[in-house]
C-alpha positions as CSV (number, residue, x, y, z in Angstrom):
1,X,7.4,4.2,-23.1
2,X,6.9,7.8,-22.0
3,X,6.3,8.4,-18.5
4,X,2.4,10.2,-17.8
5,X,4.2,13.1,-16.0
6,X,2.9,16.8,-16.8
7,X,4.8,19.2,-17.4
8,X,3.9,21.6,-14.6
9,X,7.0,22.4,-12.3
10,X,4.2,23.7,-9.3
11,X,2.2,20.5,-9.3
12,X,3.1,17.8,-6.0
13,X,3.5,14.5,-7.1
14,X,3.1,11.5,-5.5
15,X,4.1,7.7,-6.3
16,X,2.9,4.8,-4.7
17,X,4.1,1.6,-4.9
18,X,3.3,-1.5,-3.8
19,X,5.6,-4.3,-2.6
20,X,6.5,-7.1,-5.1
21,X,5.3,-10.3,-4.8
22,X,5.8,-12.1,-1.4
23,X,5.8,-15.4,-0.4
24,X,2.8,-15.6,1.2
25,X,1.2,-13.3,-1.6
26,X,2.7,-16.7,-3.7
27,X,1.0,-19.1,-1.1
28,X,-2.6,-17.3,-1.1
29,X,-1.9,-16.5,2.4
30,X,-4.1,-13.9,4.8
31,X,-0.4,-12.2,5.5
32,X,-1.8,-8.9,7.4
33,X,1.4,-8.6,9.8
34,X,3.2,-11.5,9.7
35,X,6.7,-10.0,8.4
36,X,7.3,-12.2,5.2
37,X,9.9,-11.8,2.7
38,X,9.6,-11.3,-0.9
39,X,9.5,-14.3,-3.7
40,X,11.9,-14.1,-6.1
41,X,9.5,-12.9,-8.2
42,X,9.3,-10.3,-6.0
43,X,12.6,-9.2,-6.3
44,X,11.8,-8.5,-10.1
45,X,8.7,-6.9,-9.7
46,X,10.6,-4.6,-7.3
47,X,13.5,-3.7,-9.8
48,X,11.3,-3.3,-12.6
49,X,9.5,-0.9,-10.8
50,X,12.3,1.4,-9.8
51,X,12.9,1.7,-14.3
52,X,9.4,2.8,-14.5
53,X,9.9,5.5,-11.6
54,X,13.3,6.3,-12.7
55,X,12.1,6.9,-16.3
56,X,9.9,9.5,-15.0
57,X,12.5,11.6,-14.3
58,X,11.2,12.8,-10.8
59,X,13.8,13.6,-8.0
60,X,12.0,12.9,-5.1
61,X,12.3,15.4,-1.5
62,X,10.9,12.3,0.5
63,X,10.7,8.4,0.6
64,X,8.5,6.4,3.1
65,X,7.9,2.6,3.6
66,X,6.6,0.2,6.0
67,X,8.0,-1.5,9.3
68,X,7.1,-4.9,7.4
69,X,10.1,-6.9,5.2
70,X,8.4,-7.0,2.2
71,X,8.1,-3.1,2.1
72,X,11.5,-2.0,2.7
73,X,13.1,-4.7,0.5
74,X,11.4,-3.8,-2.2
75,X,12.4,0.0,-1.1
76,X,15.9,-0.7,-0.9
77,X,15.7,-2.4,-4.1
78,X,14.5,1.1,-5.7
79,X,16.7,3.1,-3.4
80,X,20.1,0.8,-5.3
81,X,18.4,1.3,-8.4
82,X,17.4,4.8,-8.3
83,X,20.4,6.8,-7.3
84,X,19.1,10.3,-6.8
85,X,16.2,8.5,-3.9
86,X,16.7,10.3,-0.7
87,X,17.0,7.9,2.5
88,X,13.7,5.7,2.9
89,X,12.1,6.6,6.1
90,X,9.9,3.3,7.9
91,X,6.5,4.4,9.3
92,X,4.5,1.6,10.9
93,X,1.0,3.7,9.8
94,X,2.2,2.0,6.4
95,X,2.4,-1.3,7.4
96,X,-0.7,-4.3,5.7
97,X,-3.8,-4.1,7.5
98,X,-4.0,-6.6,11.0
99,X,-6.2,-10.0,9.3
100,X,-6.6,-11.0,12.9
101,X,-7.9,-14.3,13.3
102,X,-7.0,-15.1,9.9
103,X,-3.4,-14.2,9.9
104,X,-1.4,-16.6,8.6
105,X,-4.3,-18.9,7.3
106,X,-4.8,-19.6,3.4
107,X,-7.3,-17.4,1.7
108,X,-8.8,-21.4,0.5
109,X,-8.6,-22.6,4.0
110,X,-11.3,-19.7,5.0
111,X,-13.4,-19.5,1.9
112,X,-14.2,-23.4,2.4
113,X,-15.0,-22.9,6.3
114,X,-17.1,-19.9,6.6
115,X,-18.5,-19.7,3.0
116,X,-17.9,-16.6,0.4
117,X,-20.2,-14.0,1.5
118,X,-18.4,-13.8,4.7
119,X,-15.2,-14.4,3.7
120,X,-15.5,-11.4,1.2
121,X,-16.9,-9.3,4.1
122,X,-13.9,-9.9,6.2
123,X,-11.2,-10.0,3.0
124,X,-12.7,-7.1,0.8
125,X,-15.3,-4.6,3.0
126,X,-14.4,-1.0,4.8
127,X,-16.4,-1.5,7.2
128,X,-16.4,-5.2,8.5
129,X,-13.1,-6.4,10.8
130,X,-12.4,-10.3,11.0
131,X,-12.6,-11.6,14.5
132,X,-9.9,-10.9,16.5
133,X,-6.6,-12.9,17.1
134,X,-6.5,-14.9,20.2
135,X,-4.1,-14.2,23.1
136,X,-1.5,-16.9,22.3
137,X,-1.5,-15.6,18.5
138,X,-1.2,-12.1,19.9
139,X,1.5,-12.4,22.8
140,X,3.8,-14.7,19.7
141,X,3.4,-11.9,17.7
142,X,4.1,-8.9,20.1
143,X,6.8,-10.7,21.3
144,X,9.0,-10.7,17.9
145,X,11.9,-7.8,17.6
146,X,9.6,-6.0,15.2
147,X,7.2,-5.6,17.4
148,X,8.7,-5.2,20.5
149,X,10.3,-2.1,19.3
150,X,7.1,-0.3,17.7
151,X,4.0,1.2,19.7
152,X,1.1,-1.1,20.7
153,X,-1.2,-0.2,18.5
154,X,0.7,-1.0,15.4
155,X,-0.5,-4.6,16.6
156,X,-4.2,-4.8,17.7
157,X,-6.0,-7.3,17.3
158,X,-7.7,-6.8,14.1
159,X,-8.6,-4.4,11.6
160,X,-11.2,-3.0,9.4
161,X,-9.7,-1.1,6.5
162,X,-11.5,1.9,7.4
163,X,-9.4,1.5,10.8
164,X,-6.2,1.5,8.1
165,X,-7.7,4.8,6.6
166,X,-7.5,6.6,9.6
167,X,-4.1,5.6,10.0
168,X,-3.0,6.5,6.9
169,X,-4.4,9.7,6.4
170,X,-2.2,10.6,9.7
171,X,0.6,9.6,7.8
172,X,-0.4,11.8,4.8
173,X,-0.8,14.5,6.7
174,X,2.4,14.6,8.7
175,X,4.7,13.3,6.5
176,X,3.4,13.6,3.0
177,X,1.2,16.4,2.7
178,X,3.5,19.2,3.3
179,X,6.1,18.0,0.8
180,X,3.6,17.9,-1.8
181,X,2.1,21.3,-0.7
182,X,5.3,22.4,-1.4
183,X,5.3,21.2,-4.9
184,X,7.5,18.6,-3.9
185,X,7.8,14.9,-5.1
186,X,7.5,11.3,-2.6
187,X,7.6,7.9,-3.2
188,X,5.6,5.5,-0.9
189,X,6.1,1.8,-0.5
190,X,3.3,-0.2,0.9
191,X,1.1,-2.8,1.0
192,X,-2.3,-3.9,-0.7
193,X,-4.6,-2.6,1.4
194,X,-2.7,0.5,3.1
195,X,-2.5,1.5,-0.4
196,X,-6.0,0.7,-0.8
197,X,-6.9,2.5,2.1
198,X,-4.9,5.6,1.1
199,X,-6.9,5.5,-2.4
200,X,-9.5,5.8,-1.1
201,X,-8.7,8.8,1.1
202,X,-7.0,10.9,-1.7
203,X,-10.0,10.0,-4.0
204,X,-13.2,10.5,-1.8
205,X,-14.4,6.7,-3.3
206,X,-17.7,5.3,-2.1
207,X,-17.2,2.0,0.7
208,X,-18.2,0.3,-3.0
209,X,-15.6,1.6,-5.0
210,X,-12.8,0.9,-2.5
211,X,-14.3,-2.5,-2.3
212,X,-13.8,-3.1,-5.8
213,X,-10.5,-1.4,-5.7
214,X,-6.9,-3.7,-6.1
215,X,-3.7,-2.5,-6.5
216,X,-1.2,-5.0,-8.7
217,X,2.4,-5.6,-6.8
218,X,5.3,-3.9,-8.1
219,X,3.1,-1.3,-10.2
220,X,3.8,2.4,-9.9
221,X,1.0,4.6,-9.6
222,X,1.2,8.4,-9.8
223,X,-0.9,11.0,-8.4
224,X,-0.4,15.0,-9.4
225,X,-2.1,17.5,-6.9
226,X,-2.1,21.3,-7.4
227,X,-1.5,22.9,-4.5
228,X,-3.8,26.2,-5.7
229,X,-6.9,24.3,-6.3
230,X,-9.3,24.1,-3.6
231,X,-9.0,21.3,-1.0
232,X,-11.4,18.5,-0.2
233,X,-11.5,17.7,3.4
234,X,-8.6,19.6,3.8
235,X,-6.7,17.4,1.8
236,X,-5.2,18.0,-2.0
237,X,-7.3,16.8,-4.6
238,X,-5.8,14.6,-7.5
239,X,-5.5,15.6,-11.0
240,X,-7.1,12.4,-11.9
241,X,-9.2,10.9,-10.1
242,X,-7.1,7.2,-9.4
243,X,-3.7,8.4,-10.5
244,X,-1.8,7.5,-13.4
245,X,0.1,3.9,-14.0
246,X,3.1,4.7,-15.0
247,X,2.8,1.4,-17.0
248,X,-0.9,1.0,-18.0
249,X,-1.4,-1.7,-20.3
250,X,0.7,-3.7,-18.2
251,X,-1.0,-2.3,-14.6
252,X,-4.2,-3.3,-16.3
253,X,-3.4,-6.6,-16.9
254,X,-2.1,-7.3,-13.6
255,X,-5.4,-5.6,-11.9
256,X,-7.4,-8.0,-14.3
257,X,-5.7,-11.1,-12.6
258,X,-5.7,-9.9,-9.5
259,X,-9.5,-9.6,-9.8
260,X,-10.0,-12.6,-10.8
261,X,-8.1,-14.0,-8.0
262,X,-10.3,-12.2,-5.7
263,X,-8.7,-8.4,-5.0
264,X,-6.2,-7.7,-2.9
């Protein structure tokens, strides 16, 4: 398979990647920021991930993943793999989107109590946060080694993905932006809906089109961003509107099931 990489030594590139398969991804759990490790499955998705990036040839100036297991597992997976990866740096702006409430509850569980119009709003919307996690929920989970040793506000209470946009786009800015400015290559490991959220930045897609986005685990996608076209927002502008898989057919068909499962 060739790898969808033009040849244009002055574009930025950017790969995103999100974790393999978890097991609460395999339980149909509301994971958010509970820090779960990945399935065995997982594992795989992860190494046959790091063939697809390392077929592109890239050699990447920067690497960034999550605070959360799942994420840098599946980093360090690509980071054995991939020999020429620089040193994955964490950054808890990547970490899943706070479920609230719902953390830790099966996607079933909530679909049968509060009916699917609601449940959609809080699982798939931009706009619309689930309720907020309790005190007891709240003081288990800030009490945890992860947590103790990152800022507050990587745990509030709950989260609307556009609160995970503004979070992101930080990120991008700081840490990602200038390499790719640069012409400059990263990789990015992170979650369903940080991913999502970051989409949706780097595309300009309506609350409807990020609704209806879902990003397959263990599936690299590639953006390309010419640092000499004009900005948007005062952020680079894709090549192509959604990136690149670097495996379609089989990114397709993952995205099909995940759909049908109900997004991300």
């Amino acid at each position: 398979m060739n790898a969808p990489v033009t040849p244009d030594l002055h574009l930025g590139r950017v790969v995103l990647v999100r974790h393999g398969e978890s097991v609460a991804n395999a339980a149909g759990m509301f994971t958010g920021v509970l820090d779960v490790p990945l399935s065995e499955r997982g594992v795989e998705e992860a190494r046959r991930a790091a063939r697809l990036v390392g077929a592109t040839g890239l050699r990447f100036d920067v690497a960034i993943t999550s605070e959360l297991e799942r994420a840098w597992h599946t980093a360090d997976v690509l980071a054995r793999e991939l020999s020429a990866l620089p040193t994955f740096v964490r950054d808890w702006r990547l970490d899943e989107r706070c479920y609230g409430a719902l953390t830790g509850r099966t996607k079933t569980e909530v679909c049968d109590e509060v009916g699917e119009g609601q449940f959609l709003a809080w699982r798939r919307s931009v706009r619309v946060p689930p309720p907020p996690m309790d005190d007891a929920l709240h003081a288990e989970l800030a009490a945890t080694p992860l947590f103790q040793r990152l800022p507050a506000a990587a745990l509030p209470r709950t989260e609307s993905l556009a609160d995970v946009m503004v979070r992101v786009t930080q990120l991008w800015r700081e840490r990602v932006e200038p390499v790719v400015r640069g012409g400059g290559a990263a990789i990015v490991v992170g979650h369903g809906n940080s991913l999502r959220a970051l989409c949706g930045v780097l595309d300009a897609l309506s609350d409807v089109e990020v609704q209806a986005l879902g990003l397959p685990t263990g599936h690299p996608l590639l953006y390309e961003l010419d640092p000499t076209a004009p900005p948007r927002d005062g952020l680079l502008v894709p090549l192509v509107r959604g990136g690149v898989y670097l495996d379609g057919p089989g990114a397709q068909a993952a995205a099909e099931r995940l759909a049908r499962e109900g997004g991300t």
